[in-house]
Structure formats: structure tokens, C-alpha cells
Gaussian input, Z-matrix of N, CA and C with variables (Angstrom, degrees):
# hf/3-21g

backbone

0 1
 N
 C     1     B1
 C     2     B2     1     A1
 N     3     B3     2     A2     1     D1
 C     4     B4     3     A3     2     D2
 C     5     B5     4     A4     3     D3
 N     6     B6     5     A5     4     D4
 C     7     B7     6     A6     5     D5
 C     8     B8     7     A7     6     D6
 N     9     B9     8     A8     7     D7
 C    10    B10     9     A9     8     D8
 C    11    B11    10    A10     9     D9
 N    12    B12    11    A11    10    D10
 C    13    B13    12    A12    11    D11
 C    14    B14    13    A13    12    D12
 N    15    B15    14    A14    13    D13
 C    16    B16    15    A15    14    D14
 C    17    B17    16    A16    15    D15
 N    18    B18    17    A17    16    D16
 C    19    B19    18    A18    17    D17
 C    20    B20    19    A19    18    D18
 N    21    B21    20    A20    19    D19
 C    22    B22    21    A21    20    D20
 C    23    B23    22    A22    21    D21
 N    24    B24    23    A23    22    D22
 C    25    B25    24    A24    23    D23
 C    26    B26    25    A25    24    D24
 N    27    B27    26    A26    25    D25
 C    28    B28    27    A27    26    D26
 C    29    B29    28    A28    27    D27
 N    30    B30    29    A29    28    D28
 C    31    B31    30    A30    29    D29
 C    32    B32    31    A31    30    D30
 N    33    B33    32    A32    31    D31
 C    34    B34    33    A33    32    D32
 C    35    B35    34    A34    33    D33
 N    36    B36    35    A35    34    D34
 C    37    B37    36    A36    35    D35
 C    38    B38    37    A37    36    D36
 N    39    B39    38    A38    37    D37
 C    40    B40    39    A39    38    D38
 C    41    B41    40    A40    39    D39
 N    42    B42    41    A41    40    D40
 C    43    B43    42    A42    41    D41
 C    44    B44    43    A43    42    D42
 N    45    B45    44    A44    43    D43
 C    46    B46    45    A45    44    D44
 C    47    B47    46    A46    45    D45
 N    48    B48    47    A47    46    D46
 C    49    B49    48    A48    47    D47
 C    50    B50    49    A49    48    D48
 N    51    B51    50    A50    49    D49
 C    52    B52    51    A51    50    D50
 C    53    B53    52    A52    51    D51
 N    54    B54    53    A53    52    D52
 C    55    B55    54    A54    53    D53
 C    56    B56    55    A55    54    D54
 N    57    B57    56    A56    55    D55
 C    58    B58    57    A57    56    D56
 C    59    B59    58    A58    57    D57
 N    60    B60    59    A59    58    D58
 C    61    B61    60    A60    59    D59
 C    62    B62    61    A61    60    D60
 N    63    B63    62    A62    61    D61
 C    64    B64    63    A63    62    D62
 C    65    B65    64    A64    63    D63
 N    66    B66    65    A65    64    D64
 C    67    B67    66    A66    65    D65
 C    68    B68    67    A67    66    D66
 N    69    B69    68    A68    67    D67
 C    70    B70    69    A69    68    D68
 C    71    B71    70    A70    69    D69
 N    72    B72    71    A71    70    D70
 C    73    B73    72    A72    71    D71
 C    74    B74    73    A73    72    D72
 N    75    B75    74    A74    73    D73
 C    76    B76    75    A75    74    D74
 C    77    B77    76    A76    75    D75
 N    78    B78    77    A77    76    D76
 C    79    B79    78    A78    77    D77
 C    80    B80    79    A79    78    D78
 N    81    B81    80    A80    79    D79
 C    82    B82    81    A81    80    D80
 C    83    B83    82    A82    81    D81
 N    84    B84    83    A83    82    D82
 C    85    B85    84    A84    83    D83
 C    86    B86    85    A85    84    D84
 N    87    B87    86    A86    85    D85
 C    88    B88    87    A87    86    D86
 C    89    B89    88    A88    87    D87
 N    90    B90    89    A89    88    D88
 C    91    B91    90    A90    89    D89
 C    92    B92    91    A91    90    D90
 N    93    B93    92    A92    91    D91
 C    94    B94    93    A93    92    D92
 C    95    B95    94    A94    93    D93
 N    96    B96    95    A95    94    D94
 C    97    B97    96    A96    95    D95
 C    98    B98    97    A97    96    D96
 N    99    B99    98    A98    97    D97
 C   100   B100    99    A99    98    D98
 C   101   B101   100   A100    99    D99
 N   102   B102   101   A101   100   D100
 C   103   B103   102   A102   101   D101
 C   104   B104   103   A103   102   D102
 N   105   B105   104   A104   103   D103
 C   106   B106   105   A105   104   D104
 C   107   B107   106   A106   105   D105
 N   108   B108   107   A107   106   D106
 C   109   B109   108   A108   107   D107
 C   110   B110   109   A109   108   D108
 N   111   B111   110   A110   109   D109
 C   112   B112   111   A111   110   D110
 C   113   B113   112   A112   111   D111
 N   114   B114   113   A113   112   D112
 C   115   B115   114   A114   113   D113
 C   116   B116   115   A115   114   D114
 N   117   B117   116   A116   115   D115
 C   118   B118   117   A117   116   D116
 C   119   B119   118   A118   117   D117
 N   120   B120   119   A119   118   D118
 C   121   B121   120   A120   119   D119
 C   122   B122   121   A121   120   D120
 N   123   B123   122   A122   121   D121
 C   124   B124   123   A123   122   D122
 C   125   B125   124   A124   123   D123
 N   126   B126   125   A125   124   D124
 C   127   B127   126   A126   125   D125
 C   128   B128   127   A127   126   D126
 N   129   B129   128   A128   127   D127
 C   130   B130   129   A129   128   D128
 C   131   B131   130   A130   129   D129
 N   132   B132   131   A131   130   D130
 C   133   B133   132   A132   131   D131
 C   134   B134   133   A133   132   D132
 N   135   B135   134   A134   133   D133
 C   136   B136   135   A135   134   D134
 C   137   B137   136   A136   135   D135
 N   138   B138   137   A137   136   D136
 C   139   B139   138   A138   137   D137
 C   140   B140   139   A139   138   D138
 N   141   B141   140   A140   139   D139
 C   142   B142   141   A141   140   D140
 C   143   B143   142   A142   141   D141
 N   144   B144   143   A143   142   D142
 C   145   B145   144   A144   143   D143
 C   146   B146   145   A145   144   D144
 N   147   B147   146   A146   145   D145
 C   148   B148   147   A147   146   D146
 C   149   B149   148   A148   147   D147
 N   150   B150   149   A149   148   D148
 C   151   B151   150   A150   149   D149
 C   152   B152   151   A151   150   D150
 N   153   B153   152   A152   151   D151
 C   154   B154   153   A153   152   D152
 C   155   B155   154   A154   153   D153
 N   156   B156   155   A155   154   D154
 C   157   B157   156   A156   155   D155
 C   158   B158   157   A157   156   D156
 N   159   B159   158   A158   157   D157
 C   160   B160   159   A159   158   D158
 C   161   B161   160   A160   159   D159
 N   162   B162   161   A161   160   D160
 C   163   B163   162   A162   161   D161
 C   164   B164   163   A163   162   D162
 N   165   B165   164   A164   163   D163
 C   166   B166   165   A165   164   D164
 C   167   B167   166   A166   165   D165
 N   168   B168   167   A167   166   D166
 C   169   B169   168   A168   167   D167
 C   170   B170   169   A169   168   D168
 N   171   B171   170   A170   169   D169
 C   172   B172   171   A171   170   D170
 C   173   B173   172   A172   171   D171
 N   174   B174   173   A173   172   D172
 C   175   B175   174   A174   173   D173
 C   176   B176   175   A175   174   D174
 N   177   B177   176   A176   175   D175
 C   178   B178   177   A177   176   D176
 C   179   B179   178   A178   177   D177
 N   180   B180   179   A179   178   D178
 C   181   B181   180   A180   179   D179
 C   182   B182   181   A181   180   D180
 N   183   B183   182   A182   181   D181
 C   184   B184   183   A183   182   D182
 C   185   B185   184   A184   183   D183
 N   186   B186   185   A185   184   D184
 C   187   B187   186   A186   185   D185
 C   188   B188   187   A187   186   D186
 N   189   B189   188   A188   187   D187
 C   190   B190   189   A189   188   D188
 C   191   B191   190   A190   189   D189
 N   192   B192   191   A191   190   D190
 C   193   B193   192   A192   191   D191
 C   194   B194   193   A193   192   D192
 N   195   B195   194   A194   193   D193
 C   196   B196   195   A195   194   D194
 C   197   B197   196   A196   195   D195
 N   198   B198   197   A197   196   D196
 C   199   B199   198   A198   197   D197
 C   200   B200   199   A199   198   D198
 N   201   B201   200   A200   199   D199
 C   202   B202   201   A201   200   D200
 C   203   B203   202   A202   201   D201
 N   204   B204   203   A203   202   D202
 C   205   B205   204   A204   203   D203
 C   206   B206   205   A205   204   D204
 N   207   B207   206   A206   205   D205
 C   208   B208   207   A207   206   D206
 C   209   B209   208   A208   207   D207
 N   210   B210   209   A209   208   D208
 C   211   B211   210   A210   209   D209
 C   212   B212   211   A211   210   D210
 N   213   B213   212   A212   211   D211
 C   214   B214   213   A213   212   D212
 C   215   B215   214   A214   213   D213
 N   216   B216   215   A215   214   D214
 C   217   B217   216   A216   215   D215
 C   218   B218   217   A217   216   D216
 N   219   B219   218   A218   217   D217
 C   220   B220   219   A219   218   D218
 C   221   B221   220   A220   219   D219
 N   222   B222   221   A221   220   D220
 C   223   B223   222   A222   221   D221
 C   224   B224   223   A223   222   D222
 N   225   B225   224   A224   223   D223
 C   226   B226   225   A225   224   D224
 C   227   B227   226   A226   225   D225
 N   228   B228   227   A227   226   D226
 C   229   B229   228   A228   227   D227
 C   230   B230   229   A229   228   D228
 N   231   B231   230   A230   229   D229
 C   232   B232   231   A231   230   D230
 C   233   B233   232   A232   231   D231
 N   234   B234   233   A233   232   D232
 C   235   B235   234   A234   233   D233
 C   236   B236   235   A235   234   D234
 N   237   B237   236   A236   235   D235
 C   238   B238   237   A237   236   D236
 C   239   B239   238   A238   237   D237
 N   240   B240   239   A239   238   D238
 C   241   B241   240   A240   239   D239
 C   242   B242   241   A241   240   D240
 N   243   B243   242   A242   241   D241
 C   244   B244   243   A243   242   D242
 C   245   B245   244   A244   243   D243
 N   246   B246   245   A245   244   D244
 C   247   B247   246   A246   245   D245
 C   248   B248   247   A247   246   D246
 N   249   B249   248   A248   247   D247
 C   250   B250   249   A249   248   D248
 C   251   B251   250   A250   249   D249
 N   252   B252   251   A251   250   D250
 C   253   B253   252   A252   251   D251
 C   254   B254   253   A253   252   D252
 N   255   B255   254   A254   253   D253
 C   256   B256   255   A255   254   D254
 C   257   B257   256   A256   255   D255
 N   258   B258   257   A257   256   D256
 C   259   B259   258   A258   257   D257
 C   260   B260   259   A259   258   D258

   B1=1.4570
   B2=1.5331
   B3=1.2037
   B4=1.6469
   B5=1.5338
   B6=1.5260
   B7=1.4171
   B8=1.6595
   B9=1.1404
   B10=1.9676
   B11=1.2667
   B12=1.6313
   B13=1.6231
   B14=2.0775
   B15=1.1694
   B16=1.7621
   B17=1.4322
   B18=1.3505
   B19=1.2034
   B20=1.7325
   B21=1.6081
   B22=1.5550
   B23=1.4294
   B24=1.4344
   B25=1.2246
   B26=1.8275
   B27=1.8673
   B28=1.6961
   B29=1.1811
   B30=1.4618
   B31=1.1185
   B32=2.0570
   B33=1.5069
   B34=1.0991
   B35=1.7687
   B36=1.0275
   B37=1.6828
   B38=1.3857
   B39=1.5248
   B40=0.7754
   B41=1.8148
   B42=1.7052
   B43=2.1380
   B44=1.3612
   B45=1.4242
   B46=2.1968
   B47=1.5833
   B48=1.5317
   B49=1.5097
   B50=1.1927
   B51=1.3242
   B52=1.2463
   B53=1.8143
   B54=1.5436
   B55=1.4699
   B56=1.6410
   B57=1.5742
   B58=1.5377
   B59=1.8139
   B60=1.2500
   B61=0.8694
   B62=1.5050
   B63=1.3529
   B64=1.2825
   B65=2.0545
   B66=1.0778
   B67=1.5552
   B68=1.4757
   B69=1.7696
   B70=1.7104
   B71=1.4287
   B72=1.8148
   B73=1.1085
   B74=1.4223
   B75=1.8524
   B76=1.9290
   B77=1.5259
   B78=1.5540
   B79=1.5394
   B80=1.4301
   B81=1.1759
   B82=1.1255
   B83=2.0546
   B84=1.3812
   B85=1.5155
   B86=1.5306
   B87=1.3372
   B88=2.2365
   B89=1.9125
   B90=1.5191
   B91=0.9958
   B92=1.2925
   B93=1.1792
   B94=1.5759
   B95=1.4021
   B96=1.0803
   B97=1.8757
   B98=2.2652
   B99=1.1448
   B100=1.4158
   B101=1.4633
   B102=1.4850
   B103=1.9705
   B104=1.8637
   B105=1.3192
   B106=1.1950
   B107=1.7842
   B108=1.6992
   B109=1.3887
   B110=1.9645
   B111=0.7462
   B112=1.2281
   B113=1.7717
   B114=1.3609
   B115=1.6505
   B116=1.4400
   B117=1.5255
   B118=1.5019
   B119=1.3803
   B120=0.8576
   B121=1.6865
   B122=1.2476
   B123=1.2485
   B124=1.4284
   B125=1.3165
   B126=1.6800
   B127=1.2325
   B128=1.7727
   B129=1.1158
   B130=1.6278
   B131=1.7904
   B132=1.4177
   B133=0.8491
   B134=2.0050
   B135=1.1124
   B136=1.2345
   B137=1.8349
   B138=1.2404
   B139=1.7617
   B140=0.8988
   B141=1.3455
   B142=1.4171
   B143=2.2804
   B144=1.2050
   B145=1.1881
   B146=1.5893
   B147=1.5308
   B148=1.4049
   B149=1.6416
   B150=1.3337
   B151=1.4949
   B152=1.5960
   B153=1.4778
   B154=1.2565
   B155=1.4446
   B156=1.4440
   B157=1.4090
   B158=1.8410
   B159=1.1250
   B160=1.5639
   B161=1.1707
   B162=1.4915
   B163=1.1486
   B164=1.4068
   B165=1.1891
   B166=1.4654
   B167=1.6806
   B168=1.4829
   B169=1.5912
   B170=1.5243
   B171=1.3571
   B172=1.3418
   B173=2.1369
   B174=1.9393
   B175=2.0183
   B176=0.9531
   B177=1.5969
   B178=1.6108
   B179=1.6559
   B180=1.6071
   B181=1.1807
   B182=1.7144
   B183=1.5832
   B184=1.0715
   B185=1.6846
   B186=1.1613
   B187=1.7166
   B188=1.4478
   B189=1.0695
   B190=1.5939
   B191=1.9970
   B192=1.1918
   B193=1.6127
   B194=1.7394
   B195=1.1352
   B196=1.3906
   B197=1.7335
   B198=1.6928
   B199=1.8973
   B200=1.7453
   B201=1.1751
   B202=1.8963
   B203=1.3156
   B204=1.0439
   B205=1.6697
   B206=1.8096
   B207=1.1624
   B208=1.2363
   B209=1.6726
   B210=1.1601
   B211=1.8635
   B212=2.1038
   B213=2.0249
   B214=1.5922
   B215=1.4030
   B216=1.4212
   B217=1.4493
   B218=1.0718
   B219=1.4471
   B220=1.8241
   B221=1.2087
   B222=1.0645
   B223=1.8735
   B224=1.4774
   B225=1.7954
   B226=1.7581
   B227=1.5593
   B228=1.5113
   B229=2.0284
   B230=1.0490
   B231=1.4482
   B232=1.8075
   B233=1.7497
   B234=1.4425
   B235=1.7123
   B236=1.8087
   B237=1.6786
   B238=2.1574
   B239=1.9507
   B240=1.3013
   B241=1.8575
   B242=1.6203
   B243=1.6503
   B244=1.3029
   B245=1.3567
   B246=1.2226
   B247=1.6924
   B248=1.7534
   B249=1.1572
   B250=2.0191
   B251=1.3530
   B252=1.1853
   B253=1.6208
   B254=1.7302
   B255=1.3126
   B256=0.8215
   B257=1.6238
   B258=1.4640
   B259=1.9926
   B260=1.7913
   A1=108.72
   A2=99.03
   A3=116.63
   A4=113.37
   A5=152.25
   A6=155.57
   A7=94.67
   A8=98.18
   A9=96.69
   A10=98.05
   A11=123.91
   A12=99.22
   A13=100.79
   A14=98.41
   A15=110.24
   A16=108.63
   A17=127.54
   A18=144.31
   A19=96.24
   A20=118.62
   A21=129.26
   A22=88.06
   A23=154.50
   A24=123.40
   A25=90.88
   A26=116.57
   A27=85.36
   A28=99.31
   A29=133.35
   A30=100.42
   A31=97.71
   A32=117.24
   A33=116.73
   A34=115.83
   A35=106.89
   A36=93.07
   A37=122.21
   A38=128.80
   A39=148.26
   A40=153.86
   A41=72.21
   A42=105.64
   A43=110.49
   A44=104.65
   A45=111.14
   A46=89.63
   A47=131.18
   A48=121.18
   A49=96.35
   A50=140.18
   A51=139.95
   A52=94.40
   A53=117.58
   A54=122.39
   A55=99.61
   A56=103.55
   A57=110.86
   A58=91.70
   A59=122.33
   A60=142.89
   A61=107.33
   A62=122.21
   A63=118.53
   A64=117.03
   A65=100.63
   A66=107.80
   A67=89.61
   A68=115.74
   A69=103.26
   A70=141.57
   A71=105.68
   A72=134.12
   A73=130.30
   A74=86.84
   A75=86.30
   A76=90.88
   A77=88.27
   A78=127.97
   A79=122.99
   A80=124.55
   A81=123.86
   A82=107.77
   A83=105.95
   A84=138.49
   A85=114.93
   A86=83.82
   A87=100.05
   A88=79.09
   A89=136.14
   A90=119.72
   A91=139.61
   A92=111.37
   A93=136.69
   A94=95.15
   A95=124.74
   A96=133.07
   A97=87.84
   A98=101.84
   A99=108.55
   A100=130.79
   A101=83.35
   A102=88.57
   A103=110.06
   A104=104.50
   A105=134.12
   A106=117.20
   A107=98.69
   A108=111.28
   A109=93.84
   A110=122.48
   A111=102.58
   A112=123.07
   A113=102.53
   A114=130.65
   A115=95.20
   A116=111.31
   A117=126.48
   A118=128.29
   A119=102.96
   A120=120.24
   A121=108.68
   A122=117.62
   A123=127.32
   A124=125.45
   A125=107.96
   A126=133.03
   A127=122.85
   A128=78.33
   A129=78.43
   A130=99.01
   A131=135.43
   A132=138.59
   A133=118.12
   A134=130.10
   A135=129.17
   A136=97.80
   A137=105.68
   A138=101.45
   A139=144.44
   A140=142.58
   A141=131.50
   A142=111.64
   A143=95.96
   A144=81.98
   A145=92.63
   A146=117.76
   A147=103.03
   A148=106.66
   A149=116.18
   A150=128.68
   A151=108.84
   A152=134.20
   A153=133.80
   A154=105.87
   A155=112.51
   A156=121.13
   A157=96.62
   A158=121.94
   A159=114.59
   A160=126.94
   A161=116.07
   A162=122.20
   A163=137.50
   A164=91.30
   A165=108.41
   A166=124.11
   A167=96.45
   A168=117.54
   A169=113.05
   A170=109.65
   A171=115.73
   A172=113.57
   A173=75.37
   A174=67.62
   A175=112.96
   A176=128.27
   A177=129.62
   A178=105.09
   A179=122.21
   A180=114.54
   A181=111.09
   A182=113.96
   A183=125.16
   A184=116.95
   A185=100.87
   A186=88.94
   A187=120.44
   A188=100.25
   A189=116.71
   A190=115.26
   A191=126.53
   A192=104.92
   A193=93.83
   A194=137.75
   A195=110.66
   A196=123.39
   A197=78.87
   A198=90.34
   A199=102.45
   A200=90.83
   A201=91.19
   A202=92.95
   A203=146.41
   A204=129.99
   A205=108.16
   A206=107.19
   A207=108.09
   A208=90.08
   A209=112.19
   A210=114.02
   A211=102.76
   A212=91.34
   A213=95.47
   A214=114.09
   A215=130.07
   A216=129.74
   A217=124.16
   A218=116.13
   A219=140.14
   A220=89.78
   A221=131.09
   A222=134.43
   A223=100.97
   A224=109.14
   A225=94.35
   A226=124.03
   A227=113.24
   A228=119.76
   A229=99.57
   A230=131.71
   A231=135.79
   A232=77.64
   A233=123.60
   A234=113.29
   A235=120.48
   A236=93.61
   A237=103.14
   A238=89.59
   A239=88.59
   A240=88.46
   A241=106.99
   A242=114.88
   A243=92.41
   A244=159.27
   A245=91.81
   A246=134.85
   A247=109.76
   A248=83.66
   A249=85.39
   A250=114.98
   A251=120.67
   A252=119.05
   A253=98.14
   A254=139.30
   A255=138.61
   A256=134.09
   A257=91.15
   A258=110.00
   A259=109.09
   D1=137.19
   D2=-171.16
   D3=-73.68
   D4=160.68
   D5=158.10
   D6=-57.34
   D7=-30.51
   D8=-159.96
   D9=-81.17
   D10=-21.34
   D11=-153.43
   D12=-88.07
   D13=-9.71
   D14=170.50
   D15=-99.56
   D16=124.77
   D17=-179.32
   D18=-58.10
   D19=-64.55
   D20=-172.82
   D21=-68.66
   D22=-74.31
   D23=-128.98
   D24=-68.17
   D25=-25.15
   D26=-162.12
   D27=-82.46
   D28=-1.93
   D29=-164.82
   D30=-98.13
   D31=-4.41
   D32=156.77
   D33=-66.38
   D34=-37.11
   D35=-177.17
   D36=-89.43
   D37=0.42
   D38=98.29
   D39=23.44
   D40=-78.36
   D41=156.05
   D42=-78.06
   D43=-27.73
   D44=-165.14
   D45=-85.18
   D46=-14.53
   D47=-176.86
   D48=-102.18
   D49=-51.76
   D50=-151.44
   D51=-66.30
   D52=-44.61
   D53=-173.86
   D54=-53.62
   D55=-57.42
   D56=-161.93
   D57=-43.39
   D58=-72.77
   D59=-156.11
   D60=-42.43
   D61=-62.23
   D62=166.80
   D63=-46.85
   D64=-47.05
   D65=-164.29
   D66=-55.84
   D67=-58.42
   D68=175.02
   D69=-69.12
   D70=20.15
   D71=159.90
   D72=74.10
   D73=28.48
   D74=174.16
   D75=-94.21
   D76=168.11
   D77=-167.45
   D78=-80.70
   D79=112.89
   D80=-127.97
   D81=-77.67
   D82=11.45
   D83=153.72
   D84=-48.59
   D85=-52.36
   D86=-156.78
   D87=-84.62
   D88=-40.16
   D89=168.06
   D90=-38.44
   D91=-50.20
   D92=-176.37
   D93=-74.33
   D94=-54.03
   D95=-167.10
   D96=-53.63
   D97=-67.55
   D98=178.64
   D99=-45.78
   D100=-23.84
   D101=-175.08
   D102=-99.35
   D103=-5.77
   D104=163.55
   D105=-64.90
   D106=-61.88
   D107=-170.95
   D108=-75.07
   D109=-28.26
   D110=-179.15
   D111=-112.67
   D112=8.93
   D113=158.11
   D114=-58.24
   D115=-65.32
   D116=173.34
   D117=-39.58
   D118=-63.84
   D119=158.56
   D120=-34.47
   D121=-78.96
   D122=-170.49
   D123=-37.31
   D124=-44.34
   D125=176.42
   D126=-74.28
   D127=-21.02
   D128=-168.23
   D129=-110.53
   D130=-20.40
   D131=-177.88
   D132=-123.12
   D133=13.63
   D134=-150.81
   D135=-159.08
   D136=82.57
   D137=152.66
   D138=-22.29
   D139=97.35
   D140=-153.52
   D141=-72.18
   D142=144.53
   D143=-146.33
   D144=-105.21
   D145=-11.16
   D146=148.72
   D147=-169.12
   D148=-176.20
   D149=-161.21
   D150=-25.46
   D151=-52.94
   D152=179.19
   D153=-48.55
   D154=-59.72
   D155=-152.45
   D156=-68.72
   D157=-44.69
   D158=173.03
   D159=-50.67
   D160=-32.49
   D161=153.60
   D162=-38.63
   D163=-58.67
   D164=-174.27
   D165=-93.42
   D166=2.18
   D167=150.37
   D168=-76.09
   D169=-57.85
   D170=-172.83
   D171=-42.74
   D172=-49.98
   D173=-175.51
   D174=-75.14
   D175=-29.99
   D176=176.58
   D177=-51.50
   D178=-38.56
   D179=-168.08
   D180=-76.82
   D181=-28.04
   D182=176.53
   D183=-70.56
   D184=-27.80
   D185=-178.67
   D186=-103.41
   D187=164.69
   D188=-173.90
   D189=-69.25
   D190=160.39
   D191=-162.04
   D192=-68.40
   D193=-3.14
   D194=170.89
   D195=-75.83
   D196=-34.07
   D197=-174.15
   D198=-59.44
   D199=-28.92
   D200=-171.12
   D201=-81.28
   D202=-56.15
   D203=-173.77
   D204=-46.02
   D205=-29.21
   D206=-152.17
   D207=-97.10
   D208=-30.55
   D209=173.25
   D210=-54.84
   D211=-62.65
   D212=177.63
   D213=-39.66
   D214=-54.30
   D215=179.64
   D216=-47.62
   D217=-34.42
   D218=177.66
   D219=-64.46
   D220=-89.60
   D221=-174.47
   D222=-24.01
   D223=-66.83
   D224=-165.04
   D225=-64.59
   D226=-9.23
   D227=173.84
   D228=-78.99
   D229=-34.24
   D230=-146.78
   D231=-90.19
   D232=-81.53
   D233=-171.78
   D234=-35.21
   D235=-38.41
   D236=-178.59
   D237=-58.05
   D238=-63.67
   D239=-154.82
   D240=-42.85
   D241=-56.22
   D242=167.69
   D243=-106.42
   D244=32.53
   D245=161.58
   D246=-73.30
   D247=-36.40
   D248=-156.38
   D249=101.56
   D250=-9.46
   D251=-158.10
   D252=-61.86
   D253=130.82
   D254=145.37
   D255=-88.05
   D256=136.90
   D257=-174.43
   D258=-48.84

């Protein structure tokens, strides 16, 4: 079973990268840039595998590359906040 095919586990594994990621002390810039490049990915290469994920194709497909940076950034606060991960 895939991270993608559960809405909570991806957006838990997700929180377990975004944490790693901070603890090994990149900037929470190169984060967003990353959650972007593979927002992208996702969208353009990866079937949504259920009700969340169509969603969140749809607006990625609808917006312009800022709206999508700014969607990716939404994802990486929404995993911190309920993670705990702090900025």
C-alpha cells in the first residue's frame, strides 16, 4: 500500500519529512521550493488516488505557477501545524 492511496498517512509522511527536514536544518525556503517540485510531479505524473487528492489536482491544475507555490506552502504549514513542527 502506497502513502498516496490514504489521504492521512500522506499527509503524515509528509509531516515525518517536512520535521526530518527542518531538524537537518534546511531553510524552510528550500522546503517550500521542494514541496512545489514534487506538488508538480504529483500532478502532472501521479493519479489521484482518492477524493482529497482530486482535489488538490484540480486547484494545482487551476492555478497559475504562483498559486501552486502558494498551494505547496499550504500543504507544508497544514503537515507543521499538525505535527507540531515548528517554523
Amino acid at each position: 500500500m502506497s502513502v498516496l492511496d490514504n489521504f492521512r498517512d500522506w499527509k503524515h509522511f509528509l509531516g515525518e519529512r517536512v520535521q526530518a527536514a527542518k531538524q537537518a536544518g534546511m531553510e524552510s525556503e528550500l522546503i517550500n521550493q521542494a514541496a512545489y517540485q514534487i506538488g508538480d510531479y504529483l500532478a502532472s505524473q501521479v493519479d489521484p488516488k482518492n477524493e482529497e487528492e482530486r482535489l488538490l489536482k484540480e486547484l494545482w491544475d487551476s492555478g497559475d505557477e504562483e498559486q501552486q507555490r502558494t498551494l505547496a506552502s499550504l500543504m507544508v504549514k497544514m503537515v507543521e501545524n499538525e505535527s507540531g513542527v515548528r517554523q
